[in-house]
C-alpha positions as CSV (number, residue, x, y, z in Angstrom):
1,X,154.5,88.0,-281.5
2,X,152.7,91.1,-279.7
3,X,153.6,90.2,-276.3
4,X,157.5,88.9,-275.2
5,X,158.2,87.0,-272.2
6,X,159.9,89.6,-270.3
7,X,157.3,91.9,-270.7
8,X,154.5,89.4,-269.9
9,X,157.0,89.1,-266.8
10,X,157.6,92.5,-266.4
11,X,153.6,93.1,-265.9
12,X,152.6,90.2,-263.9
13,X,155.6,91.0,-261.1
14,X,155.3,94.6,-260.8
15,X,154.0,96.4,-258.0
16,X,151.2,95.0,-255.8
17,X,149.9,92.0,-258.0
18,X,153.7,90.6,-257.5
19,X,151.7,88.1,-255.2
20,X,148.7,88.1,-256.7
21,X,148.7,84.8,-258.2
22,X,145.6,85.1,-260.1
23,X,147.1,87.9,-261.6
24,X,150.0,86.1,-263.0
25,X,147.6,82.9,-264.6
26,X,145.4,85.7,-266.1
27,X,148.3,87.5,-267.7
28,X,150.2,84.1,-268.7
29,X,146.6,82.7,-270.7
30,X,146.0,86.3,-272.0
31,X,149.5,86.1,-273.5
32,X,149.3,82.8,-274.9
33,X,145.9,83.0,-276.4
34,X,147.3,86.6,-278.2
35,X,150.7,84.1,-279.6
36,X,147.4,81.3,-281.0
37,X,145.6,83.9,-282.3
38,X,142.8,82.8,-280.5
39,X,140.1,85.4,-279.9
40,X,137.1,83.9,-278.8
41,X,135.9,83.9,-275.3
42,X,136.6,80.6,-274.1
43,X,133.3,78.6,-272.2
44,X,132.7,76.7,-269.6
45,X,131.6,73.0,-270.3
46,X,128.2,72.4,-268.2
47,X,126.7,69.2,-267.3
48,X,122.9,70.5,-266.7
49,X,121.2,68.0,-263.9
50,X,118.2,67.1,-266.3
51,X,114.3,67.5,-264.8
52,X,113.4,68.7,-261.7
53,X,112.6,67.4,-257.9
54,X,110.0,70.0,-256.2
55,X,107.8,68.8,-252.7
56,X,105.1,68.5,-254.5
57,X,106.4,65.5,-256.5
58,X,107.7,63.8,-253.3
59,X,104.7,61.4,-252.3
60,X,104.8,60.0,-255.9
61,X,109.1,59.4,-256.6
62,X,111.0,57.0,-255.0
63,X,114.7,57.9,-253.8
64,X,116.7,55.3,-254.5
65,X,120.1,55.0,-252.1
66,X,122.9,52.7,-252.2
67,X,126.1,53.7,-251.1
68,X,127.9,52.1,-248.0
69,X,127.0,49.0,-246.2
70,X,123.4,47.3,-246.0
71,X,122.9,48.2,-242.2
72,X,123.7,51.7,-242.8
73,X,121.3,51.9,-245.8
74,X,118.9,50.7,-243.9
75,X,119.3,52.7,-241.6
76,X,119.3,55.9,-243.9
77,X,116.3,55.1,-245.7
78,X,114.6,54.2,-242.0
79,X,115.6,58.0,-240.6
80,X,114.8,59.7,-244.0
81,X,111.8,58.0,-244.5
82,X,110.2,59.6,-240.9
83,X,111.2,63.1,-242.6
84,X,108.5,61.9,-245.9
85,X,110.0,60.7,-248.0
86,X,110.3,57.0,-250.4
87,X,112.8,55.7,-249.9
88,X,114.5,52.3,-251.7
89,X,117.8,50.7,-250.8
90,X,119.0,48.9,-253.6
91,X,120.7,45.4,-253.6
92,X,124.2,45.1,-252.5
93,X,126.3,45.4,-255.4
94,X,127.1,42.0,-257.5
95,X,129.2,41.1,-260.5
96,X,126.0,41.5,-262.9
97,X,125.7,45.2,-261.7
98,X,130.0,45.2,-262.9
99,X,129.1,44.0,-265.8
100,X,126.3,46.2,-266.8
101,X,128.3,49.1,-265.5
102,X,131.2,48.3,-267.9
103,X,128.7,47.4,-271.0
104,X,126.8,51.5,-270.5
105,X,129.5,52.8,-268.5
106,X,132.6,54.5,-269.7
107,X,135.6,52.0,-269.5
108,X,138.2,54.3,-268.1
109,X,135.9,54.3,-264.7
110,X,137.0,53.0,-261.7
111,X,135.4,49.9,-259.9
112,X,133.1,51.6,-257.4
113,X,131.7,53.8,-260.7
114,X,131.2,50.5,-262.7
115,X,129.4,48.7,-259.8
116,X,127.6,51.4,-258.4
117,X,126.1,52.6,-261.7
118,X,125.4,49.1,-263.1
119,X,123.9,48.4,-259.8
120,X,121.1,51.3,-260.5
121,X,120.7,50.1,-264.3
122,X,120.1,46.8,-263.0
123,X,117.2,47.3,-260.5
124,X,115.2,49.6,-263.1
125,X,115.5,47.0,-265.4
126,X,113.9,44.9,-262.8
127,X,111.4,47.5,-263.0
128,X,111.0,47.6,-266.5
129,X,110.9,43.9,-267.5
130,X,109.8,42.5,-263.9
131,X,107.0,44.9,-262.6
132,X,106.1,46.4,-266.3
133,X,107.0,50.0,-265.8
134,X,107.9,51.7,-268.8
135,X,111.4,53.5,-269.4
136,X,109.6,56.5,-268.9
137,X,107.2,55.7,-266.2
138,X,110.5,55.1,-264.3
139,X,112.5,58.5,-265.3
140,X,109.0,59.9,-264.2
141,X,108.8,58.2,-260.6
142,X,112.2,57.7,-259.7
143,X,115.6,59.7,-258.4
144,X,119.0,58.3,-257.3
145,X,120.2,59.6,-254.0
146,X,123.5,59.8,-253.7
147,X,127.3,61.6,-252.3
148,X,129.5,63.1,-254.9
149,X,133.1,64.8,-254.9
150,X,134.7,67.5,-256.7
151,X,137.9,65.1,-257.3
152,X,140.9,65.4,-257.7
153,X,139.7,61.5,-258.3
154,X,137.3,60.4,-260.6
155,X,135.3,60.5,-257.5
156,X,133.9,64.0,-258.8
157,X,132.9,62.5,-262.2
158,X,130.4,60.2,-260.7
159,X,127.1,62.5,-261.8
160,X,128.3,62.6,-265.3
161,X,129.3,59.0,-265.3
162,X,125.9,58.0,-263.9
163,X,124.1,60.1,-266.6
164,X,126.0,58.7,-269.6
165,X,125.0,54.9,-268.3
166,X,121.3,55.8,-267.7
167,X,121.2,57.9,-271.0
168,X,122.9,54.7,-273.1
169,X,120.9,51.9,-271.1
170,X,117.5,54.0,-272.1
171,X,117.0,55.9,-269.0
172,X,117.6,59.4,-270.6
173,X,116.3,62.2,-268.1
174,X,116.3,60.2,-264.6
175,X,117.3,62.2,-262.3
176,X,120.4,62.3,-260.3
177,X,120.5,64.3,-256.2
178,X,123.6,64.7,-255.1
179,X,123.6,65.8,-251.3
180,X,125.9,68.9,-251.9
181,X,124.6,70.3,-255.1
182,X,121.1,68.8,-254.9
183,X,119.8,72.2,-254.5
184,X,120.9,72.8,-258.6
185,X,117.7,70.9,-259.9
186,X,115.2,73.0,-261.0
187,X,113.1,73.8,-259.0
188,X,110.7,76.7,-260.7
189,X,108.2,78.3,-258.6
190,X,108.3,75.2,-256.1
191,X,110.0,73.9,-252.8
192,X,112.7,71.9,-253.6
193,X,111.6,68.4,-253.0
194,X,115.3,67.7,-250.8
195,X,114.9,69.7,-248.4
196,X,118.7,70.0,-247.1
197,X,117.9,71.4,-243.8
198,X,119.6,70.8,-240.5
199,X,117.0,67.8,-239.5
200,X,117.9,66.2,-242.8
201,X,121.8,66.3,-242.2
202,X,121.0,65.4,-238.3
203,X,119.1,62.6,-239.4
204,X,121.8,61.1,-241.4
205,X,124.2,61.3,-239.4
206,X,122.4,59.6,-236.4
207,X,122.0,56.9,-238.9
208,X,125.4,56.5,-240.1
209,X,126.4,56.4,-236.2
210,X,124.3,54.3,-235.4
211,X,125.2,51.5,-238.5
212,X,128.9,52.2,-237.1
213,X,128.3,51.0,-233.8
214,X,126.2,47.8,-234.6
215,X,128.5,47.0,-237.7
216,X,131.7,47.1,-235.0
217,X,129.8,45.1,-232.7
218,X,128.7,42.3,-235.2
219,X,132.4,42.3,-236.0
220,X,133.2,42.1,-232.2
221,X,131.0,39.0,-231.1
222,X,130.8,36.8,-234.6
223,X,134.0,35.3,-234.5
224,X,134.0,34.0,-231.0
225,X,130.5,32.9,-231.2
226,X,129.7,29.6,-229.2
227,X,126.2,29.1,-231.5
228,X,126.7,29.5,-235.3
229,X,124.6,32.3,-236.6
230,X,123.8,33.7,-233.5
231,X,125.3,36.5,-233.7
232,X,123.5,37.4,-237.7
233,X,120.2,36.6,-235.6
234,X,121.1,39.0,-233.0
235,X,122.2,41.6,-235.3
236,X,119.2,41.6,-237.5
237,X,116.9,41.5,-234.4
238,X,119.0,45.3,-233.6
239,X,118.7,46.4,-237.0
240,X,114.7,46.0,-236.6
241,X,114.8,47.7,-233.5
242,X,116.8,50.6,-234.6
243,X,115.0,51.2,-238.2
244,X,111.7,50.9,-236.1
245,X,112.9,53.9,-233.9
246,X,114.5,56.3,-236.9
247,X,111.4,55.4,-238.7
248,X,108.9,56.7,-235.5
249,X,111.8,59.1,-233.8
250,X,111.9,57.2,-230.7
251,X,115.0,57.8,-228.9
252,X,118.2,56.0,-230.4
253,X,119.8,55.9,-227.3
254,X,116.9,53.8,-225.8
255,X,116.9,51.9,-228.7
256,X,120.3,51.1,-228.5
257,X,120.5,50.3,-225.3
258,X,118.0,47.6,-226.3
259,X,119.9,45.7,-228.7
260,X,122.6,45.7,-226.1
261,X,120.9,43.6,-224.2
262,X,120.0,41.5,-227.2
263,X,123.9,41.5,-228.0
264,X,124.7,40.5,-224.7
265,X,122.6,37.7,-224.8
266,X,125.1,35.9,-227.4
267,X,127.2,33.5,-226.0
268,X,130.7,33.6,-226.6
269,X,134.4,31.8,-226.1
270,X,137.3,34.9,-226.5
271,X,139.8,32.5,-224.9
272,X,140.8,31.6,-228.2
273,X,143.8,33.1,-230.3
274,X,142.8,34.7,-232.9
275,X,144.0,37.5,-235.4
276,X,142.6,40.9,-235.8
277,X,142.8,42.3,-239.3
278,X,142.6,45.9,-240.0
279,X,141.1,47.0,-243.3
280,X,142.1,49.7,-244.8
281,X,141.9,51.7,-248.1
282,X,139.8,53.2,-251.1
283,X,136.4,53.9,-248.9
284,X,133.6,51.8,-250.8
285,X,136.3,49.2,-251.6
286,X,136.8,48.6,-247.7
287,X,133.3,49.1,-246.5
288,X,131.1,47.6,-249.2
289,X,130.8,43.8,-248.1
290,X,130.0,41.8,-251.3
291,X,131.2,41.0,-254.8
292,X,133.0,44.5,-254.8
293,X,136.2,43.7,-252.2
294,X,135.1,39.6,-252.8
295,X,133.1,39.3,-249.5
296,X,136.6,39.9,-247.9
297,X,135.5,40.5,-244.6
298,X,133.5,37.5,-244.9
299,X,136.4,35.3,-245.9
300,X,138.3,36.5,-243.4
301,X,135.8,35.0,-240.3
302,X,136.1,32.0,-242.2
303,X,139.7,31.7,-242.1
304,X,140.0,32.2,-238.2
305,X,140.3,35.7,-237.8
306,X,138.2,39.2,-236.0
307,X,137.5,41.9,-238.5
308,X,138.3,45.7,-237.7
309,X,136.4,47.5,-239.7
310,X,136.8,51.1,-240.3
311,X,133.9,53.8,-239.3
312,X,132.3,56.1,-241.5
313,X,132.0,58.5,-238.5
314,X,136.2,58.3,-239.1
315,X,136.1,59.5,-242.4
316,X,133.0,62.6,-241.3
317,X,136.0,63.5,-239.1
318,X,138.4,63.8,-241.6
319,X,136.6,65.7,-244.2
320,X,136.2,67.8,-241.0
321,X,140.1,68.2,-240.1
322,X,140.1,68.5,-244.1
323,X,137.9,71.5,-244.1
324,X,140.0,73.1,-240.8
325,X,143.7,72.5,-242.5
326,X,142.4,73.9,-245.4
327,X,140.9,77.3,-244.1
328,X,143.8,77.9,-241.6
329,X,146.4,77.4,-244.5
330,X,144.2,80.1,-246.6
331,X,144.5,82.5,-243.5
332,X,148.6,81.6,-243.5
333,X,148.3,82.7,-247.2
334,X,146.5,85.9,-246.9
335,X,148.9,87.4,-244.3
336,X,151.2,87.3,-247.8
337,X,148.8,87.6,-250.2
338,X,146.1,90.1,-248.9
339,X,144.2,90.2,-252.1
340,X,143.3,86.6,-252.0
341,X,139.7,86.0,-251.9
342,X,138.8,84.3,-247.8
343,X,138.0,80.6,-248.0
344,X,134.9,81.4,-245.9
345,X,133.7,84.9,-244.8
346,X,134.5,84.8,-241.3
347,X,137.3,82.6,-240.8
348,X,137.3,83.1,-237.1
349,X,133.6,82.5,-236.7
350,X,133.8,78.9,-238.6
351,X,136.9,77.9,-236.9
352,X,134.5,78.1,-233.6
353,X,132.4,76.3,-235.6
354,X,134.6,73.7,-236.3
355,X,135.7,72.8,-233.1
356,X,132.1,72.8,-231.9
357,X,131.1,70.0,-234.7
358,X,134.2,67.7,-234.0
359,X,133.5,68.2,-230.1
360,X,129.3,67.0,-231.1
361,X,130.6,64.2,-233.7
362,X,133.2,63.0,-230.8
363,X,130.5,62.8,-228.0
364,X,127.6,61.6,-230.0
365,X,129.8,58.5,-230.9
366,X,130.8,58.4,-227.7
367,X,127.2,58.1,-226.6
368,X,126.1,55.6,-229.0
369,X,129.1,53.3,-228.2
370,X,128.4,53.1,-224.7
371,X,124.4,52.8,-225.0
372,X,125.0,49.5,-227.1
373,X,128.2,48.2,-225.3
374,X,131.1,49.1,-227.8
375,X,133.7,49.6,-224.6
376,X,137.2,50.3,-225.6
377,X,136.9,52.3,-228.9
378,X,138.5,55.0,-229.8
379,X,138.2,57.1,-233.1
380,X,141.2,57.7,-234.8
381,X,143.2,61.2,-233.7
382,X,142.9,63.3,-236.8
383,X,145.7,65.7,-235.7
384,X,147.9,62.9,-235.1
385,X,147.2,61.0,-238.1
386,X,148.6,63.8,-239.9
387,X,151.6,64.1,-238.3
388,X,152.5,60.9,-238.8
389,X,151.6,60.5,-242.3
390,X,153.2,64.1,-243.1
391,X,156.6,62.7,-243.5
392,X,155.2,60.2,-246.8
393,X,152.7,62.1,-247.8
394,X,151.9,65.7,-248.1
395,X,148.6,66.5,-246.1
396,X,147.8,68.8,-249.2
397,X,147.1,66.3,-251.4
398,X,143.6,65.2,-252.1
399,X,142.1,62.5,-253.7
400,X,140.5,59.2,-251.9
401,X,141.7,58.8,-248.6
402,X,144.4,61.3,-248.9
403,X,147.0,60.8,-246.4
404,X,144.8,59.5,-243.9
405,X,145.2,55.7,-245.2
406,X,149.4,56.2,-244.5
407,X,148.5,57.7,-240.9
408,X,146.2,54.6,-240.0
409,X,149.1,52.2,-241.2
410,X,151.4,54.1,-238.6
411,X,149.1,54.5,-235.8
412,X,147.4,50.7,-236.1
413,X,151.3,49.8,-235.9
414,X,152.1,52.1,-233.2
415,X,149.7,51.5,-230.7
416,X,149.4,47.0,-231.9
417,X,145.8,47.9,-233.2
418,X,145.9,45.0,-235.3
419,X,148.2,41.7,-236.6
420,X,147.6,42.2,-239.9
421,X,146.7,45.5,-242.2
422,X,144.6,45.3,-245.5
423,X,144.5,47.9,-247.7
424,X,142.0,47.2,-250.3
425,X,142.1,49.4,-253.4
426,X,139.4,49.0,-256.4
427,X,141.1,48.2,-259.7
428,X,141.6,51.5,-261.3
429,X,141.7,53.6,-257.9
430,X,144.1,56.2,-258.8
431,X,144.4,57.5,-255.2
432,X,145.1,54.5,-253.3
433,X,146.9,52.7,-255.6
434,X,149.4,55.2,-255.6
435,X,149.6,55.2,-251.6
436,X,149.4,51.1,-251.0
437,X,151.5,50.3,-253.5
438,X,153.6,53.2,-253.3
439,X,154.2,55.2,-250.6
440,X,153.2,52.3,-247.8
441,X,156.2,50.6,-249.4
442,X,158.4,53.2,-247.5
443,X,156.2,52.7,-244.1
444,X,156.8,49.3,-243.9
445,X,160.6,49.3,-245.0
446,X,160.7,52.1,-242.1
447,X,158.6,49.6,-239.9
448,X,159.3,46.2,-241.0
449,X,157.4,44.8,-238.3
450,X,154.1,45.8,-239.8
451,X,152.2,43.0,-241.1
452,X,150.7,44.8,-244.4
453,X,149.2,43.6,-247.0
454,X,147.8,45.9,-250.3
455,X,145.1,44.2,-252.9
456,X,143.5,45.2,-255.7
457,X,140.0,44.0,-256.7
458,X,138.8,43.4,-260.2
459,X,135.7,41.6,-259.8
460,X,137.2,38.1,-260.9
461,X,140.4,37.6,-259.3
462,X,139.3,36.5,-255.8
463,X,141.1,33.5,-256.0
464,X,144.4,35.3,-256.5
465,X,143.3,37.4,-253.7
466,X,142.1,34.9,-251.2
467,X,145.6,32.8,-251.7
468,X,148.2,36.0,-250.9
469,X,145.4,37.1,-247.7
470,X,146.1,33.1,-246.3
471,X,150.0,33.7,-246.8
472,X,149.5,37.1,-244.9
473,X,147.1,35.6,-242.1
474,X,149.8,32.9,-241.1
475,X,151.9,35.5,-240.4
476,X,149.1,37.3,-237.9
477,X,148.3,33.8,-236.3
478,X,151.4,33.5,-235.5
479,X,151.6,36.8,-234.0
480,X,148.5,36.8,-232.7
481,X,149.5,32.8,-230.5
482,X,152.1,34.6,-229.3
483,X,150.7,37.2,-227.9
484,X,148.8,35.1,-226.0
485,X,151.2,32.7,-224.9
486,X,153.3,35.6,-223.8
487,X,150.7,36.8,-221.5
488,X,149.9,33.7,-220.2
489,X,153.8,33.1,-219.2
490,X,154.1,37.1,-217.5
491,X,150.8,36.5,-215.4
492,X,151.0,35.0,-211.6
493,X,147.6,33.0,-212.0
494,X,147.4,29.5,-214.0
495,X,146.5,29.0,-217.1
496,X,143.7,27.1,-215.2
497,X,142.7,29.7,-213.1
498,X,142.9,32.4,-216.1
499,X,140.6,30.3,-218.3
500,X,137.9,29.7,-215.4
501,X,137.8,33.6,-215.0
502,X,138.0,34.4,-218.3
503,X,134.8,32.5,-219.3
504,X,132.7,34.1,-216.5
505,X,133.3,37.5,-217.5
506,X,133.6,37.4,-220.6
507,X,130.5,35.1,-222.1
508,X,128.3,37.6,-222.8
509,X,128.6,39.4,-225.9
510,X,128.9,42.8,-225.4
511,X,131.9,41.8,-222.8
512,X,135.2,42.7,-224.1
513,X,138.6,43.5,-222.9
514,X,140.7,47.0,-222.4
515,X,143.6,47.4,-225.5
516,X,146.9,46.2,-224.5
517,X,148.2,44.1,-227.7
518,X,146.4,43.1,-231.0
519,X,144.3,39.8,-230.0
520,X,141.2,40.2,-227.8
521,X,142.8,36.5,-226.5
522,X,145.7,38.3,-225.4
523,X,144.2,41.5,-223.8
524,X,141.6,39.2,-221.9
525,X,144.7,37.3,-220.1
526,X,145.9,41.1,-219.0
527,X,142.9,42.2,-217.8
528,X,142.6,39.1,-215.4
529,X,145.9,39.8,-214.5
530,X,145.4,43.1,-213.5
């Protein structure tokens, strides 16, 4: 043995690198490679993103995209596609896109992985068998559109994951963009055919607000609908109007102030009890509305109760506040560490920067909400949210949600945001399994009140699922009637009088109360009262 320990100490904590930390890992691998005996330079493994995606090719390739929910799919491909390009939402994932995601797909994947993939194996074998392309008439026309991760999850492993299905289901070569390293396809002498430029980031983000709002209104108005199914008509009728203007860049606030008055024209009856249900969890797990969380949201309007859904626009402000804790801790470190490399260039300048973005995303929401009649909703407080999640989990851990799913636990308690909280996790989320069934534990033992509920999803145990949700929601009925027999009881009018007002300005759709308790019933008896 060349090297000892204490003189591999002895040179890794003298003079100025006795903070370098890079220093020290350098010196510790140098030392144990000399004990192996290994002497060859070690490599880096490369995943090479196979063909390439130029402008030229972009009037003859289709982008397919199919991440979130339908409406804001639809809404992407409708806002990319008035930038030129072809775009193609896929299906909604099923269970035959599981399946053929766990027959080519590696097994170890988690559910979004398995239904995601299998869901692009199974439209271009549509393709194949269906329209008579040929394998590679398909590789040749066609690129998956998609968002990606570095991890810690297996998040980051989606590219690679993708390529081994398409490569074992006889797709070798199809091209994969992801939106932050889209720009690593070969290009040659050409344009890149994804052009990320400002307009192309503006334009999805218009769209993803703009899904936000609708979705939270459809979740608003269906349950207390007088006419079955008028609410679906009213919301299709809005998602028309909106794709027509991203597709033609009209105005979206003109736009959106239209299907307002379509919205509003949707008679409904809030006077009646009912509870709201937060969900909560892995992100496609909780937003995805088919076979992958069991049509939960679904199921749950069919058992009585008014959906919260999260926003997307919540989780672009948390990859925001991500982005800020992360470079202001690197600053913290450099003041002891002054030879460790800058997260950014000019700190300073991107804090600035920052602030400006959360301050746009904040009142471009704002904006939307109030052009299509979502009164009354606020985004979740980043800064807060990690306060109160600090305690359970460290805000330095990544992966998933992060801590962010244990703030929104605390805060939905806190401030009676909702009766009941689900937190739905895919089978085989490392992330959030780890936080609802562990650390959310201690939440609710510190708040016992909370009515919280974790599930995991499989693809075939909904009827598991479906029976401990019912045990849950007789909880947040209960909770929710006495809410509103409470209010009833504290206000000086009669029930009589409450109900006659209450139906007169609140029929229309887009009508709803200010926050006071959980239950819209609830809140609409203490806004009468004054």
């Amino acid at each position: 043995m060349k090297t000892s320990q204490n003189e591999y100490q002895g040179s890794v904590f003298s003079g100025q690198d006795h903070y370098n930390i890079e220093a020290q890992v350098k010196a510790f691998a140098d030392a144990e490679r000399e004990k192996l005996g290994i002497t060859e330079k070690p490599k880096q493994w490369f995943d090479p993103a196979p063909g390439e995606f130029t402008r030229s090719q972009r009037a003859h390739t289709t982008l397919l995209f199919n991440n979130i929910t339908i409406m804001h799919d639809k809404l992407v491909e409708a806002g990319l596609t008035s930038l030129g390009y072809n775009m193609r939402v896929l299906d909604e994932p099923d269970n035959e896109a599981l399946r053929l995601g766990k027959e080519f797909g590696n097994r170890g994947q988690c559910n979004p992985t398995h239904y995601l993939s299998g869901n692009l194996i199974k439209y271009l074998e549509h393709l194949h068998h269906d329209k008579g392309l040929s394998k590679q008439e398909i590789v040749d026309s066609h690129i998956l559109m998609t968002a990606g991760a570095c991890g810690p999850c297996r998040f980051g492993m989606y590219k690679t994951e993708n390529r081994k299905s398409l490569r074992d289901s006889g797709y070798e070569g199809f091209r994969i963009v992801f939106f932050q390293n889209a720009l690593n396809l070969k290009q040659g002498t050409e344009e890149a055919g994804l052009s990320l430029t400002p307009k192309f980031f503006i334009t999805i983000i218009k769209s993803l607000l703009t899904g936000d709002v609708i979705n939270a209104m459809a979740y608003r108005i269906r349950p207390y609908e007088v006419v079955a199914g008028s609410t679906n008509k009213a919301i299709a009728a809005c998602k028309e109007i909106m794709c027509h203007a991203l597709r033609n860049k009209k105005s979206i606030l003109v736009a959106l102030y239209k299907c307002r008055k379509v919205l509003n024209k949707v008679t409904v009856n809030r006077l009646r009890p009912k509870p709201k249900v937060s969900i909560i969890g892995e992100f496609w797990a909780m937003t995805t509305e088919g076979d992958g969380n069991y049509h939960l949201q679904k199921f749950l309007e069919s058992e009585g109760a008014e959906v919260d859904v999260q926003m997307v626009t919540a989780w672009i402000m948390y990859k925001i506040w991500e982005f800020e804790y992360d470079l202001r801790q690197r600053m913290l470190l450099r003041r002891s560490q002054p030879n460790l490399q800058p997260l950014v260039k000019n700190p300073m300048k991107s804090l600035v920067l920052i602030k400006l973005a959360k301050a746009i995303m904040t009142f471009s929401f704002g904006m939307f909400a109030r052009a299509i009649g979502l009164t009354g909703y606020h985004l979740p407080d980043m800064a807060e949210n990690a306060r109160l999640s600090h305690e359970y989990y460290s805000n330095e851990l990544r992966g998933g949600e992060g801590h962010m799913e244990v703030g929104k636990l605390i805060q939905i308690y806190k401030h009676k945001k909702a009766n009941l909280v689900i937190s739905v996790k895919p089978f085989g989320c490392m992330p959030s399994s780890g936080v609802s069934d562990g650390i959310q534990s201690k939440v609710t033992a510190r708040y016992p009140q909370a009515n919280f509920l974790p599930i995991e999803t499989s693809g075939d145990g909904a009827v598991n699922v479906y029976s401990r949700i019912q045990m849950a929601l007789f909880r947040a009925k209960a909770s929710a009637k006495e809410e509103f027999e409470t209010a009833i009881k504290n206000s000086p009018k009669s029930e009589t009088e409450l109900f006659d007002q209450g139906k007169k300005r609140f029929s229309g759709g887009t009508a709803y109360p200010a926050h006071v308790v959980s239950s819209t019933a609830a809140n609409i008896i203490y806004d009468l009262t004054g």
